[in-house]
C-alpha positions, 0 to 999 in steps of 0.5 A, a space after each residue: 179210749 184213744 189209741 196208743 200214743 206212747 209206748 214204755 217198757 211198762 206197757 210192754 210188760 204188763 199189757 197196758 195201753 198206756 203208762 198210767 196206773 191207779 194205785 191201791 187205795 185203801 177202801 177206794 181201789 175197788 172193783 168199780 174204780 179199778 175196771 174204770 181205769 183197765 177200760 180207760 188203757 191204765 193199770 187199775 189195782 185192787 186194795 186188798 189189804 182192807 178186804 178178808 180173804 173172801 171179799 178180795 176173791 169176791 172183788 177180783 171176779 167183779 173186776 173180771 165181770 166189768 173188764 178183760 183188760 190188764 188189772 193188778 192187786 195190791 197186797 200187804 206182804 207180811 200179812 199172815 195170809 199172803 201166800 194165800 192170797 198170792 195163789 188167788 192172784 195166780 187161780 184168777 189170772 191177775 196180771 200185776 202184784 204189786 206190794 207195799 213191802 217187799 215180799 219175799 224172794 220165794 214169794 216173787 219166784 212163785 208169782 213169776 213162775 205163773 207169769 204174774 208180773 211183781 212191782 213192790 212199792 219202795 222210798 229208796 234206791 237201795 230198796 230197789 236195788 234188793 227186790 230186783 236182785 230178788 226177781 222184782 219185775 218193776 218198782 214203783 219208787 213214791 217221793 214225800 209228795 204222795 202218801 207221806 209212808 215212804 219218806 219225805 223225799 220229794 219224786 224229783 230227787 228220789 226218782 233219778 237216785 232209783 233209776 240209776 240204781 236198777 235196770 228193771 222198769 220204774 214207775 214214778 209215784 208221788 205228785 203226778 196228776 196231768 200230762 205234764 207230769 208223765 212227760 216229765 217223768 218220761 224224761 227223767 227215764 220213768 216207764 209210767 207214773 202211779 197217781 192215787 188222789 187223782 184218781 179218788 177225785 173220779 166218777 169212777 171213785 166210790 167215796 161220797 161225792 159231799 168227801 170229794 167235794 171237801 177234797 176239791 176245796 182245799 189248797 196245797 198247803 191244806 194236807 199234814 204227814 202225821 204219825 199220830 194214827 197209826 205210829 207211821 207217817 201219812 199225809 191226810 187232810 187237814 180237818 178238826 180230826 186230825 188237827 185234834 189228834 196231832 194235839 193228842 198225847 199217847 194216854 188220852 189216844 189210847 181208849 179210841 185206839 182199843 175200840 178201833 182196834 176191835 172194830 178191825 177185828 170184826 170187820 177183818 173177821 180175824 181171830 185175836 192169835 191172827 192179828 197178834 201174828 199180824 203185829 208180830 210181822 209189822 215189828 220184823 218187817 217195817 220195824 214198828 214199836 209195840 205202841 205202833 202196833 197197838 196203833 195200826 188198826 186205827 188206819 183201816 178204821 179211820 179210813 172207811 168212816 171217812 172214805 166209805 161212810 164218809 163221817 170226817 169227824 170220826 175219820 181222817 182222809 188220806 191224800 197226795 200233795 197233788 189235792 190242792 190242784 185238782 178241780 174236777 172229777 172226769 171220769 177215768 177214760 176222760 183222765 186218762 185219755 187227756 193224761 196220755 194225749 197232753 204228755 205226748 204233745 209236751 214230749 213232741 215239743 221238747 223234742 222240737 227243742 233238739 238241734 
């Protein structure tokens, strides 16, 4: 691992060797890739909304057995449990929560009072602005480029609206996936940038090597944002799965949707009272129809017959934008080591332009 080259209010807060973070993947950020990335000097996250109670406990003593190095875990904020899981984070010592959706002013406080770092994940200033009033210790803002689920916005527009709005560290995801990117955000006032399908295409990545090989063949134009899986926008590959459910009325999506959704129930291990108390906490929090909710166990399922059984004709592939420039698959210590090095070359040369 290469010494420090650049040094952030984000690294200072979380203890990291440089700016870079592994975000929580559903189904892919787990123990082996996340200690990937804490060895490497990045932030490595948990997903942990793919995981029951006890295989999140499970997961972060693995993470703990692989690394003494900074790790975080992404957590679903309007899930049932989530106190819970919060005073799992706080039992083991986890540096960084990071959330999907805000959580909870009471729920920051508790994290925070146990030194625990909070960094919600937001798609606009104002959202930033609100967890920051509330305690949030740094904000990860994603433009349209990534995951499709925070907006259409690109990082390049959304990115300075953020920082102009919050005094707190701000982390740039959404489109980054080289050291050129860092620089870039650097400069725009970014502390770090988040990557997730830069980091799915690792060694260190647990999904099928025939599924990386199928991401590393496609093009930048080979990725749609669709709302036909679970109600809610996301990008995903392009394959005959996808294209046939974007072809697909809500009546015929219906029978596959009841038979993922008790899929989910037997691999989440919850009772029907705790995924309708799931569903009740979509509605109020994200705003979701009640086709929507009836929809969102297809995520998760899709997901894992992609990522993990690697069957895409039952399952879809999330991905960033970023998929049709990525040719390889480095280890994380390689990525993060040319990341880091070819940004601080790229802010020496700016620099140089100075007079």
């Amino acid at each position: 691992m290469i010494e420090q080259l650049i040094r952030t209010p984000f690294t200072d807060l979380t203890g990291v060797r440089h700016p870079v973070v592994q975000t929580g993947m559903g189904w892919v950020s787990g123990p082996r890739l996340v200690s990937g990335t804490a060895n490497a000097g990045g932030l490595g996250i948990l997903a942990s909304a793919t995981m029951t109670f006890a295989e999140l406990e499970q997961a972060i003593i693995e993470v703990k057995s692989r690394t003494d190095r900074p790790f975080g875990v992404n957590l679903r904020a309007d899930a049932a449990d989530a106190p819970d899981r919060c005073r799992l984070l706080i039992d083991h010592g986890v540096k960084v929560a990071s959330f999907a959706l805000a959580p909870k002013p009471e729920l920051i406080a508790t994290l925070k009072e146990h030194g625990i770092v909070v960094m919600p994940s937001i798609g606009a200033a104002k959202h930033a602005v609100k967890v920051a009033s509330w305690g949030a210790d740094a904000v990860m803002v994603q433009g349209g480029e990534g995951g499709g689920h925070t907006g259409p916005v690109p990082t390049t527009l959304l990115l300075p609206t953020v920082l102009d709005a919050v005094d707190i560290p701000v982390v740039a995801a959404g489109g980054f996936f080289d050291g050129r990117g860092l620089a870039a955000a650097l400069s725009y006032g970014a502390a770090g940038v988040g990557m997730g399908t830069r980091f799915l295409l690792t060694q260190d990545s647990a999904v099928p090597d025939a599924v990386k090989r199928l991401y590393l063949e496609r093009g930048l134009t080979d990725t749609v944002v669709t709302a036909k899986v679970d109600g809610m926008p996301h990008r995903m590959l392009r394959t005959d799965l996808v294209e046939e459910l974007e072809e697909t009325g809500t009546l015929k999506r219906l029978a596959p949707t009841v038979r993922r959704t008790l899929e989910f129930k037997r691999d989440s291990g919850m009772s029907w009272a705790a995924l309708a108390k799931d569903g009740r906490a979509m509605r109020k929090a994200q705003g979701r129809t009640l086709g929507q909710v009836a929809l969102a166990a297809n995520t998760p399922t899709m997901l894992k017959a992609g990522l993990v059984e690697g069957d895409t004709s039952a399952g879809v592939l999330a991905s960033g934008q970023v998929v049709g420039v990525i040719d390889d698959l480095p280890t994380c210590e390689e990525l993060v080591d040319r990341i880091v090095t070819r940004a601080a070359d790229e802010l020496r040369r700016a620099a140089s332009y100075v007079v």
